[in-house]
C-alpha positions in Angstrom: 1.3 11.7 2.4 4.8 12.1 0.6 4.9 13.3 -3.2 7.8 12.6 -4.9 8.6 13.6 -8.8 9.3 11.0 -11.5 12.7 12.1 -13.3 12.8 13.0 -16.5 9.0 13.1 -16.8 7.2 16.4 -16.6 3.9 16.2 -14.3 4.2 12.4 -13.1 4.2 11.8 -9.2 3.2 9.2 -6.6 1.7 9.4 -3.3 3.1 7.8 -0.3 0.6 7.0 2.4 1.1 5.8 6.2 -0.9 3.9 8.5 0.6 3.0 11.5 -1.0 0.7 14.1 0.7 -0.8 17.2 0.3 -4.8 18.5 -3.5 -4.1 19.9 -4.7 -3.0 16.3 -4.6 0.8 17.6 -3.7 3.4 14.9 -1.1 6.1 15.9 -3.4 9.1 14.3 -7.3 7.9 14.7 -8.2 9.5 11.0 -4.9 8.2 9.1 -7.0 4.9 7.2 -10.3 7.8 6.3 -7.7 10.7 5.4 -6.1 8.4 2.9 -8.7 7.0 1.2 -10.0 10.2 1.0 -7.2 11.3 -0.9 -6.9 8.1 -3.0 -10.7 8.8 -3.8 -9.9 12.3 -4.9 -7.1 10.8 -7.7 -9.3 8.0 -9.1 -11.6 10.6 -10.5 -9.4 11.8 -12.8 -7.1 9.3 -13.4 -6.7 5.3 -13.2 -4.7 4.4 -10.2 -2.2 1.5 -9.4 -2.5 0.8 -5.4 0.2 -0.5 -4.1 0.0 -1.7 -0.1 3.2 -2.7 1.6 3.6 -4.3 5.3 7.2 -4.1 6.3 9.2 -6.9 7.7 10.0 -7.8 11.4 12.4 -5.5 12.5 11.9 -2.3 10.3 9.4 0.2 10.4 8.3 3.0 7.9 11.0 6.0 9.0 12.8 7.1 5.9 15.8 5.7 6.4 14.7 2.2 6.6 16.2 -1.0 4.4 12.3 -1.8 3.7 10.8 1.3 3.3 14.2 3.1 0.8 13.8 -0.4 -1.0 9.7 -0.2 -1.4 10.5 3.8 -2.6 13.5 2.6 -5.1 10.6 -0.4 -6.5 8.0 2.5 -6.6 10.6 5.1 -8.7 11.5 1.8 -11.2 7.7 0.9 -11.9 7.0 4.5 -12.4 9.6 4.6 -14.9 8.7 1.9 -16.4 5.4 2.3 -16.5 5.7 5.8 -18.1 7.9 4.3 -20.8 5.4 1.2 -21.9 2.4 3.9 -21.8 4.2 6.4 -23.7 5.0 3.6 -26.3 1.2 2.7 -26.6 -0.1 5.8 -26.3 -1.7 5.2 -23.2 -2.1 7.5 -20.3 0.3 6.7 -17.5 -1.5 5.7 -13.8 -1.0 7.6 -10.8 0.4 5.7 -8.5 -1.0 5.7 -4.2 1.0 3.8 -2.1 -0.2 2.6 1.6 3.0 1.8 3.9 1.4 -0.3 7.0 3.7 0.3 9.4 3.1 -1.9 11.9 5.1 -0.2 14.9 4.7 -3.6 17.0 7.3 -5.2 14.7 10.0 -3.3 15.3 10.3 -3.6 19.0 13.8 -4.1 20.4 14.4 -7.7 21.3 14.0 -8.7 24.9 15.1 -12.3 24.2 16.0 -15.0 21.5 12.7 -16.7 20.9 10.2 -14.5 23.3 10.0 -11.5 20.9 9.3 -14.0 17.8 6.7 -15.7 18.9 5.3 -12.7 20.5 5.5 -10.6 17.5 4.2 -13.5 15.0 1.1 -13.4 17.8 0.9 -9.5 17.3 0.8 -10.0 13.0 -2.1 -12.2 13.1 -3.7 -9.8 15.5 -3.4 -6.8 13.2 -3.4 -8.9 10.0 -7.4 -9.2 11.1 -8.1 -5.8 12.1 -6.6 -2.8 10.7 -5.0 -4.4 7.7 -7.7 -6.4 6.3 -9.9 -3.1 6.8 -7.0 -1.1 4.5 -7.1 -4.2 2.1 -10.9 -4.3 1.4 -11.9 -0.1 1.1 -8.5 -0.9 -1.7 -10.3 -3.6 -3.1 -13.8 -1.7 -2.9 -12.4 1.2 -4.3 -10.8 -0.3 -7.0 -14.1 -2.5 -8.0 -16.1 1.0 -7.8 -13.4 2.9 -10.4 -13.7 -0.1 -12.8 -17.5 -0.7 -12.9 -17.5 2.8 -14.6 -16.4 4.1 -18.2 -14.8 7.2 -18.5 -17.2 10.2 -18.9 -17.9 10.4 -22.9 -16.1 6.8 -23.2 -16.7 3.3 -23.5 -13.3 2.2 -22.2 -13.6 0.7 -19.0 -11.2 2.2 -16.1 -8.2 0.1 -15.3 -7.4 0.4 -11.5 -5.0 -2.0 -10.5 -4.1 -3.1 -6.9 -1.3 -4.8 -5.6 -0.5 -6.3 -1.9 3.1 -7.1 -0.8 4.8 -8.2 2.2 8.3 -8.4 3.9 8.8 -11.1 6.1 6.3 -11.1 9.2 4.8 -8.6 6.6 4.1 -11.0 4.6 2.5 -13.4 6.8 0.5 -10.6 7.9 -0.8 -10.0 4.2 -1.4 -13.6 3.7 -3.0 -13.5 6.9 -5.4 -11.0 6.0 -6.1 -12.1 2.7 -6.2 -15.3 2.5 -10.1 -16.0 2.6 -10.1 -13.7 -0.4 -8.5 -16.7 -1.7 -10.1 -19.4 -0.7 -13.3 -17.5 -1.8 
């Protein structure tokens, strides 16, 4: 897990989680999904939480220096700040925010041909789009419907979790993928 400081904001930091799984929905460290939520658990007993899950595009991975992953931490740093702002405005407490970067390894193989790795690699996504990233998706969802069923101790305000899913490119079709009978249901 990364932390990383919001500027100009004393105390306020987000949480950068990996989980990385290659084309035959194996995870690179056996304990990454469990260690997470564990952590993720840990926050949303003191605070309300804004989950963000991101699946990176075809071609990119989660290293540090990646186009997808330095634009998902510039989005994170924005909504932070804004977020801070507008709470600070209302008088609201500001959420933590946990981020889950899926990096799905199996997408950012070096081409072998024109259309081979494509296809190929759109096979992989739905593969792992049913396995390891609908299994991230739903203990999100669970633990987000388990932090808003309660009031805060000594309050009748409801928590307010959020959760949010987004995709890059085969990302995306591998969070449609995984998602989408949450939608038709």
């Amino acid at each position: 897990m990364e932390q990383h400081p919001i500027p100009n904001h004393s105390g306020g930091l987000f949480l950068i989680g990996f989980v990385e799984v290659d084309d035959q929905e194996k995870l690179y460290i056996r304990d990454q999904i469990s260690t997470l939520f564990n952590r993720i658990e840990q926050e949303a007993q003191y605070q309300d939480l804004f989950i963000i899950i991101f699946v990176h595009g075809w071609k990119h991975s989660d290293a540090p220096t990646d186009t997808n992953f330095l634009a998902f931490r510039r989005f994170l740093h924005r909504w932070l700040r804004w977020s801070y702002t507008e709470r600070r405005l209302t008088g609201r407490r500001a959420r933590w925010s946990e981020s889950i970067s899926v990096g799905a390894g199996f997408l950012s193989m070096p081409e072998i041909g024109q259309d081979l790795p494509f296809w190929t690699r759109m096979a992989a996504a739905h593969r792992v789009a049913e396995g390891v990233v609908r299994e991230v998706s739903a203990r999100a969802k669970a633990l987000r419907d388990a932090a808003d069923a309660a009031s805060w101790p000594g309050h009748l305000d409801h928590r307010n979790t959020r959760l949010v899913t987004i995709g890059h490119s085969f990302g995306g079709l591998i969070v449609h993928t995984a998602l989408s009978q949450y939608f038709i249901d």
